[in-house]
C-alpha positions as CSV (number, residue, x, y, z in Angstrom):
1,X,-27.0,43.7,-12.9
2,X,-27.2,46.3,-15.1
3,X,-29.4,49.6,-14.7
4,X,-30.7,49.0,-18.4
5,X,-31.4,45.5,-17.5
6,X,-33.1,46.4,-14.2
7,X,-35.2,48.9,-16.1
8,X,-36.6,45.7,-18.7
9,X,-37.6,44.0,-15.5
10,X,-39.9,46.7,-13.9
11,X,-41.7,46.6,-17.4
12,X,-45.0,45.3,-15.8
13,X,-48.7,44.6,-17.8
14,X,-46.6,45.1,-21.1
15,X,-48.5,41.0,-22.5
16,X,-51.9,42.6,-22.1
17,X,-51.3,45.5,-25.0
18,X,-49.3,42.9,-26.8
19,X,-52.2,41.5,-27.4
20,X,-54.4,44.4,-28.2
21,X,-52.5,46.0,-31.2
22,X,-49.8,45.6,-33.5
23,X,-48.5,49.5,-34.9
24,X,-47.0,48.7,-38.2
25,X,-44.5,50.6,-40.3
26,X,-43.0,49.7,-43.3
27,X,-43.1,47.0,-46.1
28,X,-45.5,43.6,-45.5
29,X,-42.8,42.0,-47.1
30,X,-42.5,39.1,-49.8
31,X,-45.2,36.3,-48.7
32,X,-41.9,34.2,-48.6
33,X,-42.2,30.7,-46.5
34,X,-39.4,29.8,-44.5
35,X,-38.5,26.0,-45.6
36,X,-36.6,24.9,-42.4
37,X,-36.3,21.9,-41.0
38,X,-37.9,21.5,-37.3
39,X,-36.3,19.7,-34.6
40,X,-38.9,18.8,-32.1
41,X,-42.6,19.0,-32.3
42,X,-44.1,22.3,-32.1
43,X,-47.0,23.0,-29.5
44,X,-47.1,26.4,-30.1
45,X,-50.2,28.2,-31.3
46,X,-50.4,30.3,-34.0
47,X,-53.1,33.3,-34.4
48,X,-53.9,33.7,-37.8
49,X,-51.9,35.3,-40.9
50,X,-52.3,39.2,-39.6
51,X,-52.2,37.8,-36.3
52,X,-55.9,40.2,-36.2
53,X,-54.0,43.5,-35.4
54,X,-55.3,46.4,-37.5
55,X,-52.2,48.1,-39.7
56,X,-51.9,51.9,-39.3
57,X,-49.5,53.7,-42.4
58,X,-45.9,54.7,-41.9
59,X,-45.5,57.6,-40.0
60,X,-42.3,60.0,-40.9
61,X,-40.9,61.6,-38.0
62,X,-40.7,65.9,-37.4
63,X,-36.4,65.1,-38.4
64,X,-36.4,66.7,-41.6
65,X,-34.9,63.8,-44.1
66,X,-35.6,60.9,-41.2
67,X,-37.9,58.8,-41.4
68,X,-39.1,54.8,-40.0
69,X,-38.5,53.6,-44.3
70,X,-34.5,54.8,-43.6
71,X,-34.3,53.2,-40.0
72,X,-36.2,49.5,-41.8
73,X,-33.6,48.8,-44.3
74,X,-30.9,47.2,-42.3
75,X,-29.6,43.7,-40.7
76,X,-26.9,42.5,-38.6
77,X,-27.0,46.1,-36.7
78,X,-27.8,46.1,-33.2
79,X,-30.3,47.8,-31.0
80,X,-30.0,48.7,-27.3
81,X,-32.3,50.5,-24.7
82,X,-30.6,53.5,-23.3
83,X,-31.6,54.9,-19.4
84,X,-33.5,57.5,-21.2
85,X,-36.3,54.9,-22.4
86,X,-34.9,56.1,-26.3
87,X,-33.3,53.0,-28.4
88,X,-29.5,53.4,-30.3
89,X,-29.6,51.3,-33.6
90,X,-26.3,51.6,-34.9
91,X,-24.8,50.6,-38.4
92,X,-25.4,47.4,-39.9
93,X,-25.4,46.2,-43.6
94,X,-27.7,48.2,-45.8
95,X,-27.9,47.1,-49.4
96,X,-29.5,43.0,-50.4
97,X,-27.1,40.9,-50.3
98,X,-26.0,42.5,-47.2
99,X,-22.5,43.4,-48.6
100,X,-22.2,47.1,-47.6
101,X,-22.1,48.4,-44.0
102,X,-23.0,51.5,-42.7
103,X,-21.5,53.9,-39.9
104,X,-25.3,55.5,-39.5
105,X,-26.8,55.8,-36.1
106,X,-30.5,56.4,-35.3
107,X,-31.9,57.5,-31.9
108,X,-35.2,55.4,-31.9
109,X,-37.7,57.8,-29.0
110,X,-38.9,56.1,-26.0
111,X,-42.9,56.5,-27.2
112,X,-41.7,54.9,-30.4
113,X,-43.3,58.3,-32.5
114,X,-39.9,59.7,-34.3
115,X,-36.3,59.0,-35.1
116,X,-33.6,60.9,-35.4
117,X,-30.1,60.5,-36.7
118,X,-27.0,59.9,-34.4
119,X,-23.8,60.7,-34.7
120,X,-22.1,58.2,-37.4
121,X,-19.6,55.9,-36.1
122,X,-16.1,56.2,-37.2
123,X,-16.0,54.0,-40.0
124,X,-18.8,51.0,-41.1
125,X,-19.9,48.1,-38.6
126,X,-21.9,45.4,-39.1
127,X,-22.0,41.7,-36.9
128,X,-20.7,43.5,-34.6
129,X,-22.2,43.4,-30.8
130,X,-23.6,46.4,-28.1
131,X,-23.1,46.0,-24.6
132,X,-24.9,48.8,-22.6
133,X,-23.2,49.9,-19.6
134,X,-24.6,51.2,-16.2
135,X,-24.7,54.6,-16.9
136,X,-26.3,54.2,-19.7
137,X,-23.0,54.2,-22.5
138,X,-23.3,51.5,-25.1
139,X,-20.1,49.8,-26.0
140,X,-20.0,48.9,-29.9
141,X,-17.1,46.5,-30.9
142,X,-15.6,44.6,-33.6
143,X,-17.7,42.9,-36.6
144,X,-17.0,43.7,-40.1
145,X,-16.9,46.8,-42.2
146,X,-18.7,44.8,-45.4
147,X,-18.8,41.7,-47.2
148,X,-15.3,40.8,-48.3
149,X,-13.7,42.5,-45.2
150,X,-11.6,41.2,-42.9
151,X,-13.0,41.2,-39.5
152,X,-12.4,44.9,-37.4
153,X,-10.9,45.4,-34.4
154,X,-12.2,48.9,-33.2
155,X,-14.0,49.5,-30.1
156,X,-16.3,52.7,-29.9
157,X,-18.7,54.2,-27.0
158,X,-21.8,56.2,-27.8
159,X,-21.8,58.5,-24.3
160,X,-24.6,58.5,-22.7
161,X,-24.7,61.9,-21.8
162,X,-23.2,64.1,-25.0
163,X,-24.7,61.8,-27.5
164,X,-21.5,61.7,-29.3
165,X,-19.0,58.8,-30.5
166,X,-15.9,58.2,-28.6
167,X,-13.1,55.3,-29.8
168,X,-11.7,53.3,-27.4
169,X,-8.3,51.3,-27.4
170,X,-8.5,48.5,-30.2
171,X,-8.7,44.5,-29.3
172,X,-5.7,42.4,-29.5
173,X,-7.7,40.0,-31.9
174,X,-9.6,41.3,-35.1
175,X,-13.3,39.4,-34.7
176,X,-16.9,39.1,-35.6
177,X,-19.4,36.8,-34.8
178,X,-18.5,37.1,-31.3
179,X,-19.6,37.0,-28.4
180,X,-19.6,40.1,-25.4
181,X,-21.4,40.6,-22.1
182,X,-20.7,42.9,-19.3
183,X,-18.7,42.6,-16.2
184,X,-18.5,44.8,-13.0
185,X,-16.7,48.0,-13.3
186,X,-17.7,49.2,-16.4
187,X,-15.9,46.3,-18.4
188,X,-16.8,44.0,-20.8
189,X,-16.0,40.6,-21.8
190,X,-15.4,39.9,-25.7
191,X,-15.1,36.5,-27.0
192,X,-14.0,34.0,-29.4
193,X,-15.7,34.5,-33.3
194,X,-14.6,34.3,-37.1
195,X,-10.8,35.5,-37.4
196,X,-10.3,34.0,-40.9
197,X,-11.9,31.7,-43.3
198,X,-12.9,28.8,-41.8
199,X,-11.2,29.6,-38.6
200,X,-12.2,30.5,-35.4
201,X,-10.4,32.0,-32.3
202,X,-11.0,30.7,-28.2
203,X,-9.5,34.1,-27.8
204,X,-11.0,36.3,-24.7
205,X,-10.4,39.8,-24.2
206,X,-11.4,42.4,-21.3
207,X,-12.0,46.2,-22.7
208,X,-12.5,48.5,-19.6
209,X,-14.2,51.8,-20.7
210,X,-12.8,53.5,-17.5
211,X,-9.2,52.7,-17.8
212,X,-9.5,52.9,-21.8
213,X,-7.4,49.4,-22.0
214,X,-8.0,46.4,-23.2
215,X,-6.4,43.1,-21.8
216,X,-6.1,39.3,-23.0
217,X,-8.0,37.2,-20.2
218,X,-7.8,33.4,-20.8
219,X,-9.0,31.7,-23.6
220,X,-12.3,29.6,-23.8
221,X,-11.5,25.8,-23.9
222,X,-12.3,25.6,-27.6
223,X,-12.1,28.1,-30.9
224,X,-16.1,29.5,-31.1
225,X,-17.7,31.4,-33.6
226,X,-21.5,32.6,-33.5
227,X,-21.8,31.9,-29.6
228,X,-24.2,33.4,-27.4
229,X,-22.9,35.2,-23.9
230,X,-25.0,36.4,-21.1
231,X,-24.2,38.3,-17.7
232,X,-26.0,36.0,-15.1
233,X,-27.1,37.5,-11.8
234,X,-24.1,37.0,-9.5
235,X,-22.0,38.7,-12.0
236,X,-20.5,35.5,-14.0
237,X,-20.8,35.5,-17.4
238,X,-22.8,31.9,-19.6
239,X,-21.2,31.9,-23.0
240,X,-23.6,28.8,-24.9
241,X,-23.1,27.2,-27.9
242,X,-21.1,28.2,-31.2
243,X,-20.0,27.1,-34.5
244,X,-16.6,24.9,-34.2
245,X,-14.0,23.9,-36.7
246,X,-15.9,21.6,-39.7
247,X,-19.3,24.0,-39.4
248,X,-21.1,21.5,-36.9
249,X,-22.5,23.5,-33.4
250,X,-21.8,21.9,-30.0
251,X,-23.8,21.8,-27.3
252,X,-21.2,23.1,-24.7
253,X,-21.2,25.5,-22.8
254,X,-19.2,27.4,-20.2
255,X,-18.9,30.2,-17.5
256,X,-16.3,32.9,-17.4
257,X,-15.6,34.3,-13.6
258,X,-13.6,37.7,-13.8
259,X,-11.8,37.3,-10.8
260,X,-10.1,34.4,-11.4
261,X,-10.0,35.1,-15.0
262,X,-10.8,31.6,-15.4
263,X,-13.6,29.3,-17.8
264,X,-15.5,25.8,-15.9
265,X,-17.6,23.8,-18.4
266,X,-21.1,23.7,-17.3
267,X,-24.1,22.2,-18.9
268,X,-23.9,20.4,-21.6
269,X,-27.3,21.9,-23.4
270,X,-29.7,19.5,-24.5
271,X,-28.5,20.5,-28.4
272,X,-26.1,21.5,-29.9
273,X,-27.0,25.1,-31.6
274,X,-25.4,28.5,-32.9
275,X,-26.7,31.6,-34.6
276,X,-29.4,31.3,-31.5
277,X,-30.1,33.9,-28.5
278,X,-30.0,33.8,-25.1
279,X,-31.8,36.0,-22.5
280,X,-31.4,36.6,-18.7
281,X,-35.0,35.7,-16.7
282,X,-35.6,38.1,-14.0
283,X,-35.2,34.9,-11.3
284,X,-32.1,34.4,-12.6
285,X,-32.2,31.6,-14.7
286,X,-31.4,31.8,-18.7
287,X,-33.3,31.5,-21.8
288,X,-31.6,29.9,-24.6
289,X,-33.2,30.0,-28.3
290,X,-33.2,28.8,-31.5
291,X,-30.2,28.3,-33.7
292,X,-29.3,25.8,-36.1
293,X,-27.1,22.9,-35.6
294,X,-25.0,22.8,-38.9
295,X,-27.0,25.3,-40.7
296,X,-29.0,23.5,-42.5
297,X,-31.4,21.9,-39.8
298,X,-33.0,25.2,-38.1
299,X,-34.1,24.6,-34.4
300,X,-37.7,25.3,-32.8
301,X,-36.8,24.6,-29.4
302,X,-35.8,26.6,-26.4
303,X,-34.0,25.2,-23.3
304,X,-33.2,27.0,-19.8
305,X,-30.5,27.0,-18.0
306,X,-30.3,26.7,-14.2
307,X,-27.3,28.5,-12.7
308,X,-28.0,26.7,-9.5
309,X,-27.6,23.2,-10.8
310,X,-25.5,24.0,-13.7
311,X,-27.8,22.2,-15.9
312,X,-30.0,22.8,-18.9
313,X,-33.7,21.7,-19.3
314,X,-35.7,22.0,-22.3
315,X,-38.3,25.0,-22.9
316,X,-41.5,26.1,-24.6
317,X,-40.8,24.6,-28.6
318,X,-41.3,27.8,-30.8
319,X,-43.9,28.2,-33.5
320,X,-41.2,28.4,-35.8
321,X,-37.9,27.5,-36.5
322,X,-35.5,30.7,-36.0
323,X,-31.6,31.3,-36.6
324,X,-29.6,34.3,-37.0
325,X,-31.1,35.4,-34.0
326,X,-28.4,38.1,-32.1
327,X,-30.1,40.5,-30.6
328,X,-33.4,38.9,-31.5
329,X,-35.4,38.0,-28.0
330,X,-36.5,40.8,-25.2
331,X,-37.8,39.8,-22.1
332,X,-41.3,41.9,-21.6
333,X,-42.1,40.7,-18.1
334,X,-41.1,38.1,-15.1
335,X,-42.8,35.0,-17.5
336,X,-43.0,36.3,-21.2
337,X,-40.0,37.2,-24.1
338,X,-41.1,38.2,-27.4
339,X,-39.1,36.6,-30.3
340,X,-39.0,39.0,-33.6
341,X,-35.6,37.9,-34.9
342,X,-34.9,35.0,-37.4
343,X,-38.4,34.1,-38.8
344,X,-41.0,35.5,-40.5
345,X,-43.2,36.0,-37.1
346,X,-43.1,37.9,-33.8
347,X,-44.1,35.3,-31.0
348,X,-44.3,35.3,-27.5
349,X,-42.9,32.7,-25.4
350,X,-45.1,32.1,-22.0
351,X,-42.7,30.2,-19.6
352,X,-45.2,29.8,-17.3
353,X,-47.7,27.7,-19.4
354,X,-45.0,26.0,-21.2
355,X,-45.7,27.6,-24.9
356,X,-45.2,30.1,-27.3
357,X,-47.9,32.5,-29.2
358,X,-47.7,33.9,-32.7
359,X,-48.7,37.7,-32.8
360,X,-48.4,38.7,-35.9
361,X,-46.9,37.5,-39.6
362,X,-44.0,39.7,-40.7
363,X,-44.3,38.0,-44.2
364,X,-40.7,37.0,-44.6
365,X,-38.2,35.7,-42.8
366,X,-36.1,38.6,-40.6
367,X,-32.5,37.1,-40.1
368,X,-30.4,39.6,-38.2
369,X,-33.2,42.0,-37.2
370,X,-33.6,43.0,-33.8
371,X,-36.1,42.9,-30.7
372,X,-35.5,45.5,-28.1
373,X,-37.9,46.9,-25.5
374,X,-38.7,50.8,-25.8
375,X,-38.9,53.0,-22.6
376,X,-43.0,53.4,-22.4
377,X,-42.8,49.2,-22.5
378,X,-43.4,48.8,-26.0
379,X,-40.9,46.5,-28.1
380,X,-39.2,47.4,-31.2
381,X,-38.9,44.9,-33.5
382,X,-36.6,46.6,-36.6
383,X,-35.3,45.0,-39.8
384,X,-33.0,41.8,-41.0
385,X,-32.8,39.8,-44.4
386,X,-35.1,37.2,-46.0
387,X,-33.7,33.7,-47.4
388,X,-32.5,35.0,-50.3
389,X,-30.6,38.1,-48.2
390,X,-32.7,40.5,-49.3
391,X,-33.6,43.3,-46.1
392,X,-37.0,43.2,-45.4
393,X,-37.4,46.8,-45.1
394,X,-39.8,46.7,-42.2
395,X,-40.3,47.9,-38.8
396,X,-43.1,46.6,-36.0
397,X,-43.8,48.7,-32.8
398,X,-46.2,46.9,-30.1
399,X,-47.8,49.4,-28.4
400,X,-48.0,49.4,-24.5
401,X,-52.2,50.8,-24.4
């Protein structure tokens, strides 16, 4: 497991505060309705339009030229905790229409009061994934380097300790819409995603930071695109879901084990979904949410998997129906994962009572945007598009006290 993983799990009292205020920077957004279809009766509850939080104004940061407005207007970027509590948002797209990319970095601070840029990546990224390492080094790869593009192959490392941007060896397979997750030894597994119009690669490769290589490993049983993979406890890696050939999802899904570089089917899910998220619980079992089965029908249900039994049983139903979810969901403490990706809310799911809480009302849909947890226990949530792909230009920070 992880040292950035471990650190999300010691996060105790964090669903008390969440509860208390809501700091808001940013735009309130369009007043846009999401028009969704639902599958499966809600029970969730919701807590009014402003969710009761009082709104503070935008604060600018003491980085001359930096401020929360510059970090908001992004999507399909990623967002990871480092060790130092701080949070690395790199690139993403940055215009409506999401059709140009940025090589941008910001360095979000642990108490959530500045930002700061980073050093820029070599060339654009967006759809791309981050896979944190244990010492702290975030491992950015693939994705695209703006609408048009063909998928990239590059593989960077922001280093933990100079702050700086490294490359890395490129994959064998150009890809976005992939999946990674990380192994043991400071390697991490990369997986299937969009090669080509209309086509999909099962393709699996292993980049290992310390070697600097990357290696084929065996393919996934079928060609995947917008997939979801998680490290589970013993070290083996869930992948879940995915778009297959025609545009329908399946509900299959499958573990990877390194040292037999070899896939078993496990599961099936109880639907089929892609463009969800998956999360690791802190007693090992998975979180699996939202998606859209064809994208069209957008799903408000949740389903966990037992690693155990090898089988999936349905969750908390969401208060909304949510897609485009990567790097949308954080787990906040041993029973509770706040949701601020793909809707137009930030809820929290309650596993232990079975539902799912709205906190506040983003006022548009955030496709693409990202939840992450700050070092001082607050969660970030940061950006995404609305339905017609305009970015929502907004940031929410949920305050630990």
């Amino acid at each position: 497991m992880s040292a950035v993983y471990r650190r999300l799990m010691w996060k105790s009292g964090v669903i008390a505060s969440l509860l208390s205020l809501v700091f808001v920077l940013g735009c309130t957004g369009n007043g846009e309705t999401p028009s969704a279809s639902t599958a499966g009766a809600s029970t969730a509850t919701t807590v009014g339009a402003s969710g009761g939080f009082d709104s503070l104004a935008p604060t600018a940061t003491t980085a001359p030229g930096v401020s929360f407005d510059a970090l908001s207007g992004r999507a399909a970027h990623t967002a990871t905790m480092l060790l130092s509590g701080d949070v690395l948002v790199a690139g993403g797209c940055i215009t409506d229409g999401c059709a140009v990319a940025t090589a941008e970095t910001f360095i979000v601070a642990s108490d959530g009061a500045s930002v700061v840029r980073g050093p820029d990546l070599t060339g654009p990224r967006d759809g791309h994934t981050a896979t944190a390492l244990a010492d702290g080094s975030v491992v950015l790869i693939a994705g695209y380097a703006g609408e048009g593009q063909p998928p990239l192959a590059s593989v960077e490392v922001f280093d933990a300790v100079s702050r700086n941007i490294r490359t890395h060896a490129h994959l064998h397979q150009r890809r976005g819409g992939h999946a990674s997750a990380l192994l043991t030894g400071d390697r991490v597994l990369v997986v299937g995603g969009w090669i080509a119009r209309r086509t999909y690669t099962s393709t699996a490769e292993v980049v290992d930071i310390s070697s600097g290589s990357v290696t084929e490993a065996a393919q996934l049983p079928v060609a995947l695109h917008a997939m979801d993979a998680v490290t589970l406890a013993d070290g083996r890696v869930l992948v879940t879901g995915g778009q297959i050939e025609g545009g329908e999802g399946t509900n299959g899904a499958w573990i990877y084990d390194a040292p037999s570089d070899s896939w078993s089917e496990t599961g099936p899910m109880t639907e089929r979904r892609f463009k969800h998220v998956s999360v690791l619980l802190p007693d090992g079992r998975v979180l699996v949410i939202g998606g859209t089965t064809d994208d069209r029908e957008i799903l408000s249900t949740t389903e966990i998997y037992h690693p155990v039994s090898g089988s999936f049983t349905p969750g908390p139903d969401l208060v909304e129906p949510r897609y485009k979810l990567p790097g949308g969901a954080v787990v906040i403490d041993g029973d509770r994962v706040v949701v601020g990706g793909g809707g137009r809310t930030i809820e929290i799911i309650d596993l232990a009572s079975g539902t799912s809480i709205a906190v506040e009302d983003l006022g548009s849909q955030g496709s693409f945007a990202t939840t992450t947890a700050l070092g001082d226990g607050r969660v970030l949530v940061l950006g995404g598009y609305d339905r017609s792909i305009d970015l929502r230009r907004q940031v929410r920070l949920i305050p630990s006290t």
